[in-house]
C-alpha positions as CSV (number, residue, x, y, z in Angstrom):
1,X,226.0,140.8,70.6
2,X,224.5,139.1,73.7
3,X,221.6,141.1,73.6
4,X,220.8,140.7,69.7
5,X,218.3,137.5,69.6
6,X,219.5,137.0,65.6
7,X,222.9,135.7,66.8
8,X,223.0,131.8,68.2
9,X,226.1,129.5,67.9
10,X,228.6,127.5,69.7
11,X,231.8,128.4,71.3
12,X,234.0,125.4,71.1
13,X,237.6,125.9,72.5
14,X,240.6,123.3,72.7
15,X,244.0,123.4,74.8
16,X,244.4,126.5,77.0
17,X,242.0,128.5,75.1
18,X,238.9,129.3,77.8
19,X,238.8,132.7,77.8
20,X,235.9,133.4,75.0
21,X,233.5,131.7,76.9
22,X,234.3,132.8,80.1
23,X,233.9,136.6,78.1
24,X,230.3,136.1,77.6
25,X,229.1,134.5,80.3
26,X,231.0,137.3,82.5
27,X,229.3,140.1,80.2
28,X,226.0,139.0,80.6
29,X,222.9,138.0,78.4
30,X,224.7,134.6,77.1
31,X,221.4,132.5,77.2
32,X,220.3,134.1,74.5
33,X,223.0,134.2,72.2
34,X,224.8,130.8,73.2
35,X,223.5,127.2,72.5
36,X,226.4,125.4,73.6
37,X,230.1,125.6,74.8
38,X,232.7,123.0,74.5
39,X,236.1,122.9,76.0
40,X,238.0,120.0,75.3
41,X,241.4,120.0,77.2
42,X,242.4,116.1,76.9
43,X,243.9,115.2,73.2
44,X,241.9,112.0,73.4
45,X,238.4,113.1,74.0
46,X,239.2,116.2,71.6
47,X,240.1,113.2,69.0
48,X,236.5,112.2,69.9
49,X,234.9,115.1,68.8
50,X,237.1,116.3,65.8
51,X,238.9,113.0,64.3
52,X,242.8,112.2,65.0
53,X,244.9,114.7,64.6
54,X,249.2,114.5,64.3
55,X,248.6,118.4,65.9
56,X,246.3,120.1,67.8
57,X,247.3,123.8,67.3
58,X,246.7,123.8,63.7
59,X,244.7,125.5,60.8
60,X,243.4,121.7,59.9
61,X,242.0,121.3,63.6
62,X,240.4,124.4,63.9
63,X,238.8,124.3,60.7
64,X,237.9,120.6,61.8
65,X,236.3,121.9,64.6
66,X,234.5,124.9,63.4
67,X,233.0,122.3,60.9
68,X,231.9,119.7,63.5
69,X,230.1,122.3,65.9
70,X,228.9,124.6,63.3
71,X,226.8,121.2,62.2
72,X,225.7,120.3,65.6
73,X,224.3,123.8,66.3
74,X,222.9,124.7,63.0
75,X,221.1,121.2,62.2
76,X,219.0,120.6,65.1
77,X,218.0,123.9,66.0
78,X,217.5,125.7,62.1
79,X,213.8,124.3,61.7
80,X,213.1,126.0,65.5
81,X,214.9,129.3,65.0
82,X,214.8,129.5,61.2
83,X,215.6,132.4,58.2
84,X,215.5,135.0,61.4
85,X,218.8,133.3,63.2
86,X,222.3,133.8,61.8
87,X,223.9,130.5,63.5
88,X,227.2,130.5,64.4
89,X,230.5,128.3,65.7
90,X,233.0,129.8,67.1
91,X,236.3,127.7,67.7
92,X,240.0,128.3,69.2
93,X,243.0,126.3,70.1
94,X,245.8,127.4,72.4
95,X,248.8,125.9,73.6
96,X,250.1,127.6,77.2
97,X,253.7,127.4,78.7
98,X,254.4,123.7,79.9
99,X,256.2,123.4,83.3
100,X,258.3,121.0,82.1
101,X,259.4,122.3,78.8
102,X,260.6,125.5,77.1
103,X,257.6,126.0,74.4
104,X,256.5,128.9,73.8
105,X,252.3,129.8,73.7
106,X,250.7,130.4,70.9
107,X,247.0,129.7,69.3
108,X,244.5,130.0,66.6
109,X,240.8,131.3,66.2
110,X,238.4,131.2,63.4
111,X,234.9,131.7,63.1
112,X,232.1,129.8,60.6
113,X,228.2,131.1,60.3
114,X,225.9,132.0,58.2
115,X,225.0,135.4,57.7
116,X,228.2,138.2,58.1
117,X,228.7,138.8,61.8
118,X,233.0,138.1,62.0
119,X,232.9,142.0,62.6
120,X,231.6,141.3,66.2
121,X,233.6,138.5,67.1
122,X,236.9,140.1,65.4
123,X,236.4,142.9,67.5
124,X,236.2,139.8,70.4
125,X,239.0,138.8,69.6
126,X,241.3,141.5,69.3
127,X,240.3,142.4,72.8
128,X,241.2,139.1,74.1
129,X,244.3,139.8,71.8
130,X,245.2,142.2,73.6
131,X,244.7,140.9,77.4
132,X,246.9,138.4,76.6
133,X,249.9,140.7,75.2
134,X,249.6,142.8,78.2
């Protein structure tokens, strides 16, 4: 996917979630397919970005988020890039073990764009799925 040119988008990630990014860069050829990432640890400044939330590892956020950056990738840049680009946002949110507490960790991941590409970034996914459980 790195090396397609038709792919651009965002990777916006939330909480513990850092790993998608950290994928492409690490694979190579991420200029080209990524405009912007966002990782937004603090609950405050991620309120900034996505509106008040009463929870942060939610359906709601996610689909707030995937909204907000989708928007902020595609609008500027679709008169540039045009019909040839399938745009993309790309957004997680993960809570990790606390030190203090006994939570367990758990997240969510969703993708928005505009032409069918979820196979790519399912297959993404499941891979970092699968890091994780191991």
């Amino acid at each position: 996917m790195n090396l397609d040119p038709k792919f651009y988008g965002t990777l916006a990630e939330i909480g513990a979630g850092q790993e998608v990014a950290r994928w492409f860069f690490a694979v190579g050829g991420a200029a080209g397919t990524i405009a912007k990432t966002i990782s937004a640890y603090d609950m405050t400044i991620s309120d900034t970005f996505y509106g008040k939330c009463a929870r942060y590892v939610t359906k709601e956020r996610l689909e707030a988020m995937l909204e907000y950056e989708y928007l902020q990738c595609e609008l500027p840049l679709k008169a540039d890039r045009g019909k040839n680009t399938c745009f993309f946002a790309f957004a997680d949110t993960v809570v990790a073990k606390a030190y203090l507490r006994d939570n367990e960790c758990h997240g969510t991941d969703d993708i928005n764009e505009t032409n069918n590409f979820t196979p790519f970034l399912q297959a993404l996914t499941n891979e970092l799925s699968a890091d994780r459980i191991e």
